[in-house]
N, C-alpha and C positions, 0 to 999 in steps of 0.2 A: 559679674564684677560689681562689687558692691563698694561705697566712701564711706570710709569712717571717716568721724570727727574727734579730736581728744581735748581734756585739757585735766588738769588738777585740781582738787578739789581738796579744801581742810577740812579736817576730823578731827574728833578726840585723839585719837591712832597717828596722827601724824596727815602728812598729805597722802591724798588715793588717786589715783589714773581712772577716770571715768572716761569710757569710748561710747558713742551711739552711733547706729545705723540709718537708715530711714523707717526702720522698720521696728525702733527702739535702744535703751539701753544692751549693750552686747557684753562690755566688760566692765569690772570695778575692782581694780584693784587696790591690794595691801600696801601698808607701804616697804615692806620689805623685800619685795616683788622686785625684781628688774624690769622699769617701765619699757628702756629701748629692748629686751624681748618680748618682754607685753605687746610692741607695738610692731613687733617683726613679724611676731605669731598669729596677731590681729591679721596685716596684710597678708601673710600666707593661705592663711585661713579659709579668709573671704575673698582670697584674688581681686584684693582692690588697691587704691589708694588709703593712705591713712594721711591725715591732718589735726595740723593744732586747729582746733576753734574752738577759743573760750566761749563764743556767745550761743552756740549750737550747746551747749553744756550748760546753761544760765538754768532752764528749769532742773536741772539734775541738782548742781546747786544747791539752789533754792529748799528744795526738798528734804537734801540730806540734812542743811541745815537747822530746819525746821523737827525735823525727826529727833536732830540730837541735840537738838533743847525741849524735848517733849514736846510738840506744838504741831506734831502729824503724825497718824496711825497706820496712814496707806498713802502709797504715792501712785500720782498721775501717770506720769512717763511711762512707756510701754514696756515693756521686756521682751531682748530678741535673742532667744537661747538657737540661734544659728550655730553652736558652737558643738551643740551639744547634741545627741542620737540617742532613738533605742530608749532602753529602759530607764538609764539615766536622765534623760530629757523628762520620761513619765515621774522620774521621782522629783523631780523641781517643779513640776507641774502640778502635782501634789501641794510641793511643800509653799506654793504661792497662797493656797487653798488655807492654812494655820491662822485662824485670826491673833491681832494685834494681841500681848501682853496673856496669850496661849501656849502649848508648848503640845507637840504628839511625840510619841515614840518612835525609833527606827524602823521596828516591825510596820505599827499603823502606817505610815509612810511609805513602806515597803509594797504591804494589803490596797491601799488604795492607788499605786501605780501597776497594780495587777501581780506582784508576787507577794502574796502573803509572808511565805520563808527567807524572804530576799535581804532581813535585815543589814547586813554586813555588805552586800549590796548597794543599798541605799544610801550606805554610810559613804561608800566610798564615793559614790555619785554627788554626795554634799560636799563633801571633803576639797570635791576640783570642783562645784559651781562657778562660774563662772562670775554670776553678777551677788555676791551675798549681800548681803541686807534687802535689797529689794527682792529678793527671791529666800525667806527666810531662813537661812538654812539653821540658823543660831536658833532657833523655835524647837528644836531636833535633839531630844536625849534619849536618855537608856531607858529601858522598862522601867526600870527599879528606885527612878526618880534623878539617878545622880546626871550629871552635868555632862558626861562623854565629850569626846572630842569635836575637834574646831578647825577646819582647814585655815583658819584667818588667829588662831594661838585661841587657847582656852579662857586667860583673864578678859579674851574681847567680846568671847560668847557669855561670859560672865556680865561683863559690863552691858551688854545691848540685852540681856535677859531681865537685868535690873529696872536698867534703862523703862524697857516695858512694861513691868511693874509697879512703877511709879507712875506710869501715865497712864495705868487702869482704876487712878483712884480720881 
């Protein structure tokens, strides 16, 4: 039985649903996302409690904050892919590995979670991550350079691609 803590958090994108565990960041959602199922599926999930606490979410905050005025590259808070199994888990585990204002392909993503072949795979494992931005999944294109898809909509992998860009100079 695990307590979640939640609260809201502003973005560029509107407000996001950030949940932590003890054992880290667990979810971040969109804002187009239905939170009260967000938060159904939290409790399910983890067979626990779920709660508002805005100040258990102060460094999550803080963070994103900072990230989306260019003024942090990597965050503290932990990451707790509880959520997630199996090869999909390896490909977020991977995709933590993409340094700042970098980008790898589906394939390579694929190859370093142990299937080489598995690109469409991989995809679909970023596509439902659970926590994106701090798990980068937006870091994550096609072979062939273009921009592929965005479980959180394409202009926002656009924008946090940019985003990164500018704060590698």
């Amino acid at each position: 039985m695990r307590r979640v803590a939640y609260a809201r958090v502003d973005s560029p994108f509107g407000e996001l649903l950030a949940a932590v565990t003890d054992r880290g960041l667990v979810r971040l959602a969109f804002p187009e996302e239905r939170f009260d199922n967000v938060l159904e599926d939290l409790a399910d999930e983890l067979g626990g409690s779920v709660e508002e606490a805005p100040a258990k979410l102060a460094q999550v905050r803080r963070e994103l904050d900072m990230y989306f005025s260019g003024r942090r590259r990597s965050f503290e808070t932990a990451v707790d892919l509880s959520l997630v199994a199996g090869f999909s888990r390896r490909v977020l585990e991977a995709t933590t590995r993409i340094p700042y204002g970098t980008v790898a392909s589906y394939g390579e993503v694929a190859g370093r979670a142990g299937s080489p072949r598995g690109a469409r795979a991989a995809g679909n494992a970023l596509n439902s991550n659970p926590v994106p931005i701090y798990v980068p999944c937006h870091r994550v294109i096609l072979a062939d350079g273009a921009i592929g898809g965005y479980g959180g909509h394409e202009e926002r992998k656009r924008f946090l691609l940019d985003l990164e860009a500018h704060g590698r100079r």
